[in-house]
N, CA, C and O atoms as a GROMACS GRO file, in nm:
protein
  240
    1UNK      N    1   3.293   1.007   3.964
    1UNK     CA    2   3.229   1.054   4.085
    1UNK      C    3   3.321   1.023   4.204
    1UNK      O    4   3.401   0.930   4.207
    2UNK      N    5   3.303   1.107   4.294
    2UNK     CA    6   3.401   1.118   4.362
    2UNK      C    7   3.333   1.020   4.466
    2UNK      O    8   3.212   0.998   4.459
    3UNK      N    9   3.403   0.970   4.552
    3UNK     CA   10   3.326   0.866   4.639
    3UNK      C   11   3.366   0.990   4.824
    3UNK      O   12   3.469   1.048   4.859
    4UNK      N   13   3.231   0.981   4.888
    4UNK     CA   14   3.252   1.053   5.010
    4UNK      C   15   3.280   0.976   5.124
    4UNK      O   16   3.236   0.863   5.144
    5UNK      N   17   3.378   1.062   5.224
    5UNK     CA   18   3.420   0.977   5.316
    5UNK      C   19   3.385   0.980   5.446
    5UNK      O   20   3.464   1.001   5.538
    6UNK      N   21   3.189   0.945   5.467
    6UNK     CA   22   3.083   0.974   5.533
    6UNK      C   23   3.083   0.783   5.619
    6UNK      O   24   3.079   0.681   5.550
    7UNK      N   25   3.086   0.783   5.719
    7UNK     CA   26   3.030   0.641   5.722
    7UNK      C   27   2.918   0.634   5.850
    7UNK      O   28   2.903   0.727   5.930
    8UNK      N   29   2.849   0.520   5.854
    8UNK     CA   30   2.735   0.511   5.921
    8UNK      C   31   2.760   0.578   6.064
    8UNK      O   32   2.855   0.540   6.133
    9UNK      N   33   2.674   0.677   6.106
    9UNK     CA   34   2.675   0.714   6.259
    9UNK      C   35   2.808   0.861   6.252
    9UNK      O   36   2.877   0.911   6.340
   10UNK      N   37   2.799   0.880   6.151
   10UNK     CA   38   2.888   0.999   6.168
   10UNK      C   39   2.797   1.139   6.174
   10UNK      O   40   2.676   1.129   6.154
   11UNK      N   41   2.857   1.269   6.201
   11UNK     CA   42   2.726   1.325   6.269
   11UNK      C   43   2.802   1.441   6.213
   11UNK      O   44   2.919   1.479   6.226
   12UNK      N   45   2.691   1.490   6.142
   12UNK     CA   46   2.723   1.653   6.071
   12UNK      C   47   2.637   1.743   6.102
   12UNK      O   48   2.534   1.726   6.169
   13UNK      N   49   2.696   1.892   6.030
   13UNK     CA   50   2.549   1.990   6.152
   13UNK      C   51   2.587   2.109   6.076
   13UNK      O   52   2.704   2.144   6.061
   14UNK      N   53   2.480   2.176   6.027
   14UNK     CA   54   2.425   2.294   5.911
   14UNK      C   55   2.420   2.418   6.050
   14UNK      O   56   2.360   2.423   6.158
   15UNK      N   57   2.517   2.508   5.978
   15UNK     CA   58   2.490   2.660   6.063
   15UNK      C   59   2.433   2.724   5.941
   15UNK      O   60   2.490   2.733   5.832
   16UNK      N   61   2.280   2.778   5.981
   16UNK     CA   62   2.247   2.901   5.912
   16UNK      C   63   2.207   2.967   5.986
   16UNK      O   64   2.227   2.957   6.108
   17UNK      N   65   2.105   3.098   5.902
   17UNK     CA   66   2.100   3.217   5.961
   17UNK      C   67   2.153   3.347   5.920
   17UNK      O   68   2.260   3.365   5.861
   18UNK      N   69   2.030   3.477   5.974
   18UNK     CA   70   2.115   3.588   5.985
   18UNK      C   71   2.118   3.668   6.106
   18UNK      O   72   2.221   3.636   6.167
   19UNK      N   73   2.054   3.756   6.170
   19UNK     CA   74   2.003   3.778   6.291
   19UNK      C   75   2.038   3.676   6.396
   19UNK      O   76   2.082   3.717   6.503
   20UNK      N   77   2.026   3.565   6.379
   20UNK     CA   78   2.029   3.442   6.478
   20UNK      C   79   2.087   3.346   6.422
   20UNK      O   80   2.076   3.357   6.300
   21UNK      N   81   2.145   3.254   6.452
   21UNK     CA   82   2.231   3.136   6.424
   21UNK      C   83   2.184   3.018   6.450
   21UNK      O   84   2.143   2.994   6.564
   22UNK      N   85   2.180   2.940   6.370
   22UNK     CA   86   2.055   2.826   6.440
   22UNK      C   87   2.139   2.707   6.350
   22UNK      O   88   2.176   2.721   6.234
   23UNK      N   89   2.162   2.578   6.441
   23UNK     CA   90   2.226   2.479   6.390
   23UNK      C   91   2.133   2.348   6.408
   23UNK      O   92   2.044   2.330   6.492
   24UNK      N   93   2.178   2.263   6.304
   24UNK     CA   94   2.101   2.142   6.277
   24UNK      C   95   2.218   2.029   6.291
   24UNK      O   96   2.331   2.047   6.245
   25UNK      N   97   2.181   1.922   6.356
   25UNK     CA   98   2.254   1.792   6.390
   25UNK      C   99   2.181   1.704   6.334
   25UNK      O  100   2.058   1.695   6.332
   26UNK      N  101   2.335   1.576   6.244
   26UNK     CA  102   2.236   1.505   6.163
   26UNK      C  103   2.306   1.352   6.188
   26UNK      O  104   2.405   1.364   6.261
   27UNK      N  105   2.277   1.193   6.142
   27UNK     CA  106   2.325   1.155   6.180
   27UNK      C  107   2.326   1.066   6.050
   27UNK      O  108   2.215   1.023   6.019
   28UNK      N  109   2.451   1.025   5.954
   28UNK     CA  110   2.439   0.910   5.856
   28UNK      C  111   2.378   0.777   5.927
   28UNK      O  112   2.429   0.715   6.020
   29UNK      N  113   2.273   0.755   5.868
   29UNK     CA  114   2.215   0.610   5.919
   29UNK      C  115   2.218   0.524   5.789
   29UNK      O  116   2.184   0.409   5.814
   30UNK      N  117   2.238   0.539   5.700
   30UNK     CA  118   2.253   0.452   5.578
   30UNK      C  119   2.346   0.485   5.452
   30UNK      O  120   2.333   0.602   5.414
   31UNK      N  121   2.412   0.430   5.400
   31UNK     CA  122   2.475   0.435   5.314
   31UNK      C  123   2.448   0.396   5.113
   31UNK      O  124   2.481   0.292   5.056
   32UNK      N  125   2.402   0.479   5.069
   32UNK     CA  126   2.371   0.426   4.926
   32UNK      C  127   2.451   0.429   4.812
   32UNK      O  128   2.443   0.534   4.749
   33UNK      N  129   2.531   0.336   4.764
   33UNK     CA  130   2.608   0.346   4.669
   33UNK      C  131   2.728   0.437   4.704
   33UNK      O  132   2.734   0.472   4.822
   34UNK      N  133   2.813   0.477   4.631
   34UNK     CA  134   2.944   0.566   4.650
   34UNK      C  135   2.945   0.684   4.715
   34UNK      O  136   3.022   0.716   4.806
   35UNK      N  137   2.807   0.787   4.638
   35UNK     CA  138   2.779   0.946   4.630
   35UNK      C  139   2.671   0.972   4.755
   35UNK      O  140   2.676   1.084   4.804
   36UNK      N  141   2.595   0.897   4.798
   36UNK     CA  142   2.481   0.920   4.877
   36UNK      C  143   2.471   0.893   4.996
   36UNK      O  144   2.536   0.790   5.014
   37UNK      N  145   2.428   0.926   5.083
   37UNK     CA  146   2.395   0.909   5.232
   37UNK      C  147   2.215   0.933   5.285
   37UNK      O  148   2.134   1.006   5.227
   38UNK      N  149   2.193   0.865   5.383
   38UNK     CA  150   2.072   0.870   5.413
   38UNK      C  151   2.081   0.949   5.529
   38UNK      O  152   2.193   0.926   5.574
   39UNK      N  153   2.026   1.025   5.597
   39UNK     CA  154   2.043   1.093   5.728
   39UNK      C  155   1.885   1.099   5.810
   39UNK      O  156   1.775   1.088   5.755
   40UNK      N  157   1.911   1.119   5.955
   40UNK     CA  158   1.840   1.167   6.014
   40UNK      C  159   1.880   1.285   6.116
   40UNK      O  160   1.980   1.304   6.186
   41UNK      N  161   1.768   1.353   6.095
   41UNK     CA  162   1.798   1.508   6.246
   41UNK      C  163   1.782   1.418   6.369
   41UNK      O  164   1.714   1.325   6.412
   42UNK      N  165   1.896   1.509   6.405
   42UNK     CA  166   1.903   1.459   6.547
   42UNK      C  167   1.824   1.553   6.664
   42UNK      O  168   1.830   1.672   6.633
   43UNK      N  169   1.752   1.527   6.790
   43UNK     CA  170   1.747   1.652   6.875
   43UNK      C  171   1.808   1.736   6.916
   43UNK      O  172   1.917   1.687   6.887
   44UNK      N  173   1.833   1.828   6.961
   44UNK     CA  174   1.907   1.895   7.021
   44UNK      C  175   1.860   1.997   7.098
   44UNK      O  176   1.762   2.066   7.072
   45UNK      N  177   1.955   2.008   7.226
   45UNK     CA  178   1.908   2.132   7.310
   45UNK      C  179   2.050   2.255   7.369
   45UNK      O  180   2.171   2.240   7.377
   46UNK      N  181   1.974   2.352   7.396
   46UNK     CA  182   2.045   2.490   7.372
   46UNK      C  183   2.154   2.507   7.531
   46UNK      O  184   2.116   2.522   7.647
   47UNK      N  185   2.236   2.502   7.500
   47UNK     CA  186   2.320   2.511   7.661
   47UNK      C  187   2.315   2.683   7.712
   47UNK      O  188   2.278   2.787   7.658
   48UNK      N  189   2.357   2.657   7.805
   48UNK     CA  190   2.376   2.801   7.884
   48UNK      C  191   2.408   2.912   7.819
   48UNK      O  192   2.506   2.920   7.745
   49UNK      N  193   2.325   3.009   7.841
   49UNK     CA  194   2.403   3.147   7.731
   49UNK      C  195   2.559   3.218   7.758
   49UNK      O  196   2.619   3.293   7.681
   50UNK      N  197   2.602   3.173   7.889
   50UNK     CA  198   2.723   3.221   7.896
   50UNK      C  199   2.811   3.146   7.800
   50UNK      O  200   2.914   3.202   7.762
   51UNK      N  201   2.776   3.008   7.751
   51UNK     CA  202   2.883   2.872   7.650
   51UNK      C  203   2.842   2.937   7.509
   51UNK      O  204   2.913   2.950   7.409
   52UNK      N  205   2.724   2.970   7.527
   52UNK     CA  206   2.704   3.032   7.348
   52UNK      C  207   2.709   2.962   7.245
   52UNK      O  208   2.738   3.012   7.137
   53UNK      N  209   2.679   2.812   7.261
   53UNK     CA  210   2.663   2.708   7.124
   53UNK      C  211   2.581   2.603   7.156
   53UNK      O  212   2.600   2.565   7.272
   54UNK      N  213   2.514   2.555   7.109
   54UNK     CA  214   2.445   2.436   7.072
   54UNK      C  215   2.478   2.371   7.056
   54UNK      O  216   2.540   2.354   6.951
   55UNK      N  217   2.455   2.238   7.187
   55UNK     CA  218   2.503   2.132   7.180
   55UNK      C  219   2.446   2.024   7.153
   55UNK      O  220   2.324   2.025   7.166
   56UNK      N  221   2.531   1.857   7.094
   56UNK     CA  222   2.431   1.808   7.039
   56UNK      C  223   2.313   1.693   7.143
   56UNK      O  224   2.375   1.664   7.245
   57UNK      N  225   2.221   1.649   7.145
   57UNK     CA  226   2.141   1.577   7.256
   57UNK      C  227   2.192   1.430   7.217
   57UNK      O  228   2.198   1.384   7.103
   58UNK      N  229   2.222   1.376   7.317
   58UNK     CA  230   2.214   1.222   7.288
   58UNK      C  231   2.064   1.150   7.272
   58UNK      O  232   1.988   1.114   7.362
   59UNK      N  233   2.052   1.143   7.167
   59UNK     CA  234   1.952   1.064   7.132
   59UNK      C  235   1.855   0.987   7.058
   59UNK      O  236   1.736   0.971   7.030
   60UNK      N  237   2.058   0.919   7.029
   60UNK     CA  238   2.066   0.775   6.908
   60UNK      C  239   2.156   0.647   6.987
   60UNK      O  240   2.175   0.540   6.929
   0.00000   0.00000   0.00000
């Protein structure tokens, strides 16, 4: 098994969608063994439509 190179407080973020694009912010809060990570969603809010991305909220 491959061991991942995720560590606590690192912050990843899921683009899906078709029509619309919608992203998710996440934050490793725990670490389990080699392969696993614990996460939580983070908030987030939508910036100006002229910037056109989603940015992430501080609020960890």
């Amino acid at each position: 098994m491959i061991k991942h190179p995720l560590q606590i407080n690192s912050i990843l973020y899921s683009s899906w969608g078709y029509d619309q694009t919608n992203i998710n912010f996440y934050q490793v809060i725990e670490l389990v063994g080699n392969a696993t990570v614990v996460l939580r969603e983070l908030a987030q809010e939508m910036a100006p439509l002229q910037k056109r991305k989603a940015v992430q909220k501080s609020n960890f």
